[in-house]
N, C-alpha and C positions, 0 to 999 in steps of 0.2 A: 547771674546771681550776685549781690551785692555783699551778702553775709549769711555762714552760718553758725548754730551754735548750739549746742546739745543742754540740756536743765539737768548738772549731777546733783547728787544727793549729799545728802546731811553728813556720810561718812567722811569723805577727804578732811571736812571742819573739822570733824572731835578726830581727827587723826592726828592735825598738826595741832592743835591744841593738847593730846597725848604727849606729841615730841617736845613740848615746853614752849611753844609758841604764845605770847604776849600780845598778838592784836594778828587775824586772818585775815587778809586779802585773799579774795575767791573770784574764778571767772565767772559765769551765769552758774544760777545754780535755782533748784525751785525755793520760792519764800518760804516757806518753812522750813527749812536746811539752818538757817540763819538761827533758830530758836533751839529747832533741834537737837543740833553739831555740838553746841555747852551741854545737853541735860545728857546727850550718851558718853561726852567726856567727864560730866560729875557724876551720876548715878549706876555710869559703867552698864548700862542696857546691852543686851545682849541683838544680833539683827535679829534674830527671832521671840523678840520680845514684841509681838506686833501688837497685841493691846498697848502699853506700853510707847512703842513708837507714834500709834496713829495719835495718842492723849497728845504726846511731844510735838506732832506737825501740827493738832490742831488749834496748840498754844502758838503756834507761831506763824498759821491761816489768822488767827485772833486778830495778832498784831501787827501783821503785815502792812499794814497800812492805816496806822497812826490811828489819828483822832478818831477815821469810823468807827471804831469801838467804844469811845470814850464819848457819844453823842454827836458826834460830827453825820452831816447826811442823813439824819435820824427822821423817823417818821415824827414826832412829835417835836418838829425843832424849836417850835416854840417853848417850849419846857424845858429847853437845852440850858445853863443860865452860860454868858461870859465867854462867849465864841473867841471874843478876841486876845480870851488869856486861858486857853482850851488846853486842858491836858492830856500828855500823850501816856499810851497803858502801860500797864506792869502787869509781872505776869508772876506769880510765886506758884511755882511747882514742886511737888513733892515726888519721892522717889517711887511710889504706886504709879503715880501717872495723873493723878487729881491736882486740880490749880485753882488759881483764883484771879479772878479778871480786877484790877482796881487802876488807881489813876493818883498823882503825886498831891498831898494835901494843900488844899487852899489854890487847887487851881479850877478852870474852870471847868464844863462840860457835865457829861452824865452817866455813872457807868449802872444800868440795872440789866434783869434779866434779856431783856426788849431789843437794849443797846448791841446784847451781847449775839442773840437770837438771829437780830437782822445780819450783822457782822459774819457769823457760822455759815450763812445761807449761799454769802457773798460769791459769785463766779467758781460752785463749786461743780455744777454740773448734776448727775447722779450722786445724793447723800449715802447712799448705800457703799456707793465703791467709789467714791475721790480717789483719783490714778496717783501715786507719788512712786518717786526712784526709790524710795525708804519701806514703802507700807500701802497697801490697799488699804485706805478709810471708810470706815461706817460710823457717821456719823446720826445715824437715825435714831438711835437710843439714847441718846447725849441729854444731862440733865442738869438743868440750870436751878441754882440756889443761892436766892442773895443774902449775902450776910451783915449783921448789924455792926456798928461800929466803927466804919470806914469812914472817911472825911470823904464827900463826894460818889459815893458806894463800891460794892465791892461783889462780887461775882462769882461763887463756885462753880466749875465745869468739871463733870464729870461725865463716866459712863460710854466714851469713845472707844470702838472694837476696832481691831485690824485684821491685816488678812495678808498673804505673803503676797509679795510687789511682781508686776511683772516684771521678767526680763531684761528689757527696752527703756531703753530712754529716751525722752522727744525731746526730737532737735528740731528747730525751728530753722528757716531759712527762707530767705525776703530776695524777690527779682524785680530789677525795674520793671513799667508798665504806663513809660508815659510820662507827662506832667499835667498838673492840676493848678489851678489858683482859685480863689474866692473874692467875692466884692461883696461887701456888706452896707447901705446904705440906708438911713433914717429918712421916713416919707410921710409928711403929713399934710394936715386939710383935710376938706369932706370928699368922699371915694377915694380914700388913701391906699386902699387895696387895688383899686381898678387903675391906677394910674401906676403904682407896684409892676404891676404886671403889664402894662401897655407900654413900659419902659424896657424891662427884660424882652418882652417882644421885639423891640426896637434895636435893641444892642447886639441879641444874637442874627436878627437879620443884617444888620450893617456889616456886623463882623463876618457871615457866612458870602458877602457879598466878596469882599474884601479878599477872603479865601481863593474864593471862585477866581478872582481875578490873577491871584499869584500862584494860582495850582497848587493850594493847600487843600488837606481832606478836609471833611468836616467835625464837627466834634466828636470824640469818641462816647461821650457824656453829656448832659446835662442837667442840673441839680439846680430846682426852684423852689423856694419854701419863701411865701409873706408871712413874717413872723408879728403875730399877734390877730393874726385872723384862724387860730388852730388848725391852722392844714397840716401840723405833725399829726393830729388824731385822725385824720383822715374825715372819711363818713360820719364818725362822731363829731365834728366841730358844730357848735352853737353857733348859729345862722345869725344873729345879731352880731359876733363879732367881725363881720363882713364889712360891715357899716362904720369900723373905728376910724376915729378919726387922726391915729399915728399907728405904723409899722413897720417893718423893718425886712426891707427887700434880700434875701440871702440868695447867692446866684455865683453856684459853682459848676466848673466846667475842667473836663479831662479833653486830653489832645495828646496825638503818638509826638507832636514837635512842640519843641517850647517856643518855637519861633512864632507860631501861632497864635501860642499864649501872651505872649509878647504885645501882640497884636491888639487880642480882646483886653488888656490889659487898659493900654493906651483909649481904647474906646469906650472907659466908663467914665473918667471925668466931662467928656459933653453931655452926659444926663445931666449934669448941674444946669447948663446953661441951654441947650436945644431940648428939653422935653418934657416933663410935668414938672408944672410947679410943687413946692412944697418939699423938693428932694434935698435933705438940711447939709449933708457933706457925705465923701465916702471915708468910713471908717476905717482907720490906717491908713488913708494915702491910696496911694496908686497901688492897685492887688501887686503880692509876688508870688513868681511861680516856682515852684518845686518839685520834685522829683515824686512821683507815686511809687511806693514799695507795698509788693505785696508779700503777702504772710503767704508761707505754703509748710504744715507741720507733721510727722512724720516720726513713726516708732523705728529706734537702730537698737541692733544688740549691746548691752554691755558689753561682753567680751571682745568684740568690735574697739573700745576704747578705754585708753590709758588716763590715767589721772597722777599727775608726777607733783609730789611735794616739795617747795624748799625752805628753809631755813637759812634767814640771813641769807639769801642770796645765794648756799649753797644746796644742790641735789640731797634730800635727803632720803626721799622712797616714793616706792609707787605705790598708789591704793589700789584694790583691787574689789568691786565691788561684791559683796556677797551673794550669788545666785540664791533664787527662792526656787525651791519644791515640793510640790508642785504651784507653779503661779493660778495665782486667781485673777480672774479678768472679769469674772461675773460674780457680783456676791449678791443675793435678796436680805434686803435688810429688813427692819421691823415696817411693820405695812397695819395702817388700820381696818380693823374689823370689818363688817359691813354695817354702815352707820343708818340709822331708821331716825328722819326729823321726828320727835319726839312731840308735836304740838307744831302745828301751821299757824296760820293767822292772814293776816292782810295789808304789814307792816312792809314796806321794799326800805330797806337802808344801802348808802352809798359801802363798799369796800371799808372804807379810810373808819367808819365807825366800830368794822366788827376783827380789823386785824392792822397789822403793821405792815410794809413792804420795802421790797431792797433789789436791785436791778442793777447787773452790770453786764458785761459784753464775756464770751469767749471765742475769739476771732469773729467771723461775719456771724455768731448765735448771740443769744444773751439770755440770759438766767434771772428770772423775776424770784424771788423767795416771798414767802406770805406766809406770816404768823398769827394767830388768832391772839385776839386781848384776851380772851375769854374761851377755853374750852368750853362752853356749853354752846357756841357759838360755832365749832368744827363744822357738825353735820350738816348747817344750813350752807356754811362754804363751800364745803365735798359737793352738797346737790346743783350748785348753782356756777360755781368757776369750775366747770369741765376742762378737759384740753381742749375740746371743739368751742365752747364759751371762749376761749383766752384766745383763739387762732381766730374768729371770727372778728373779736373785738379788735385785735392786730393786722386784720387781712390786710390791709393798707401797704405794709411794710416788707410783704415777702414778693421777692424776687421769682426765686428760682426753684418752685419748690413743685410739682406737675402733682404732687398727691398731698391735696389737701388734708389728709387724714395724718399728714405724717411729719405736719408744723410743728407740732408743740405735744411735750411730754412731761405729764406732772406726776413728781414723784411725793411718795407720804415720809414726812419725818414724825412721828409718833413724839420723841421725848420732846419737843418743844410745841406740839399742839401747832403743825405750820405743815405747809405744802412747798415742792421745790420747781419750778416752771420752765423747761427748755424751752426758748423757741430756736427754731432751726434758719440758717439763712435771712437774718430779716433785718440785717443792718447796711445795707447797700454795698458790700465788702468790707464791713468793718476797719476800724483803725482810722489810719493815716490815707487808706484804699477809697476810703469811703468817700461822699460830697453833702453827706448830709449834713443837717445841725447838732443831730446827735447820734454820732457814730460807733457809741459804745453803748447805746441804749442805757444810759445813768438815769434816764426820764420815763422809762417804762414802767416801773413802779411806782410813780408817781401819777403816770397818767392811770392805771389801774385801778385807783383808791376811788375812782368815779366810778366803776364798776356796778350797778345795781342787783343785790341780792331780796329777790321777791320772795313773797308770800311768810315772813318772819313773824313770832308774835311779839309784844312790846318788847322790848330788852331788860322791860325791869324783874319781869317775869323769868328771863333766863339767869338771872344776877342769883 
């Protein structure tokens, strides 16, 4: 085991900020603690103020991560203006529990409902019961309202339920498993792909020879992706980009010894010179190798652990987290109706035209969120991006998964007219574990907005 380390909650904050504290240093703590820890030291919330608390974590889910809220990463980034002088959020909350998303005047970027919607979605898992040390979140009813008069705009949120927290707190903790490196190399001319690969062919055979000879295993891994022929979409890639004529050979590899790696290492700069032409240099230099840690995460009791304050460097008290009872582990949040397409047609539109999307990773999962522009637009979504739609179109990507029925779970968020997407397993060990190109699936919701939703009537019709 390399390291472990528990996520406490928002209280130890507003604790030493209670004892007169002027600036918190905290060990890990979950992101929303950060936002939290000020509004239960100025508003004096009580721990069972769970409405209350979930509004306070999910002001501070908002902003946890900067610009995403402020149009960073945004489905319409073109509409984004001034990336390069991109403002980071503000958050003004009131003592109900109601806020407002905005952004510092005269800078750049974009705050409206959309910004705010994608951001909510972000790596939450089930919108019903978001786990925190503080509060079970429901965030299903959450209602977004933009308001006029902002320089850059501005954002009501509202409508966040809570629910009492478990018990537990997860702690994470990370064990070696080996080392990995990467070679990343630009390849062009006509059959830039076929020479791609008849290169990695070439490398891991020299290098397995090589093995062989010094009584090394062989690779615990291997991770090939020609970047710009879409072998991330798998069976969805468009058959002409086979043909380009530049690519980019990505080719990682895990091994239980570095000595190995060491090895393979050293045997990618003769691609330059003994093997297809058109291989322009290797990106960084000579690969290096490093250590693979993996994630292994895990509920412990509170009462199992101390959280000790100080002040100035001296002992001032212990926090003691406050038990919830009964805990809630399962809440049903609001769920839509049963929705009837209201008028068919003969219109297929890609995704990207009839909603918004937002994709990130939780450990080896990853969480697609998907917002409708257009409520009148829901039911054709609901009919047509099933979980079995969304697992088929992803099949590519799952590993370890023996029941296909039990890839991907989509949950309904009612107050923003959006759906919330688990996929289970599908990022090759996620993190730093992983060898793929995109290991936290940031690209999944991107590649989704190609999605095709059949049988639609014009859209002007549903306007």
């Amino acid at each position: 085991m390399k390291f472990l380390f528990s996520y406490f909650s928002a209280g130890p904050i507003a604790k030493a900020l209670d004892l007169g504290a002027d600036i918190v240093v905290t060990g890990r703590c979950v992101d929303s603690a950060l936002v939290l820890g000020p509004l239960l030291h100025t508003f004096k919330w009580k721990h069972d103020d769970y409405d209350k608390l979930a509004a306070g974590s999910l002001a501070g889910h908002l902003v946890e991560c900067g610009a995403q809220v402020t149009g960073g990463i945004f489905t319409d980034w073109h509409k984004v203006p001034d990336w390069d002088n991109i403002g980071f959020p503000v958050v003004e909350c009131s003592d109900n529990g109601d806020f407002f998303v905005c952004k510092p005047p005269k800078t750049g970027g974009l705050v409206n409902r959309f910004t705010v919607a994608e951001q909510m979605l972000y790596e939450i898992g089930n919108p019903s019961c978001y786990m925190l040390p503080d509060v079970n979140c429901d965030f299903t009813d959450v209602k977004l309202q933009e308001l006029q008069g902002h320089d850059g705009g501005a954002v009501l949120v509202f409508g966040a339920r809570g629910h009492p927290h478990s018990n537990n707190y997860k702690v994470s903790a990370t064990y070696a498993d080996g080392f990995r490196t990467t070679a990343v190399a630009p390849v062009a001319g006509p059959k830039a792909a076929a020479k791609a690969r008849k290169t990695v062919d070439a490398i891991l055979k020299r290098c397995r020879r090589i093995f062989k000879s010094l009584k090394l295993e062989d690779f615990s891994k291997v991770e090939t992706t020609i970047l710009g022929t879409e072998e991330m979409y798998g069976s969805l890639a468009r058959k002409e980009f086979e043909e380009s004529r530049e690519v980019v050979l990505w080719l990682a590899v895990h091994h239980q010894q570095k000595k190995a790696l060491q090895l393979f290492a050293k045997e990618i700069a003769p691609a330059g010179t003994g093997m297809a032409p058109g291989l322009t240099n290797i990106v960084g230099g000579r690969p290096n190798v490093s250590p693979i840690l993996k994630l292994f995460s895990f509920l412990y009791a509170m009462d199992n652990l101390k959280v000790d304050i100080h002040i100035n460097g001296e002992f001032a008290v212990s926090y003691d987290q406050q038990q919830a009872l009964p805990a809630t582990d399962h809440v049903e949040g609001m769920q839509y109706p049963a929705m009837q397409v209201p008028v068919g047609g003969s219109n297929t539109y890609r995704l990207e035209q009839l909603a918004y999307t937002r994709s990130g990773d939780k450990g080896n999962s990853s969480n697609i969120g998907v917002i409708a522009r257009n409520p009148a637009y829901l039911p054709y979504i609901q009919q047509s991006l099933t979980q079995e739609a969304v697992a088929q179109y992803f099949s590519h990507l799952f590993e370890e998964s023996p029941n296909t029925n039990d890839r991907v779970t989509r949950f309904d968020v009612p107050g923003i007219h959006a759906f919330n997407f688990f996929l289970k397993n599908c990022l090759g060990g996620g993190g730093i574990a992983s060898l793929r190109p995109d290991p936290q699936g940031k690209a999944l919701g991107q590649m989704l907005l190609d999605f095709p939703v059949k049988n639609m009537p014009d859209l002007s019709t549903l306007d």
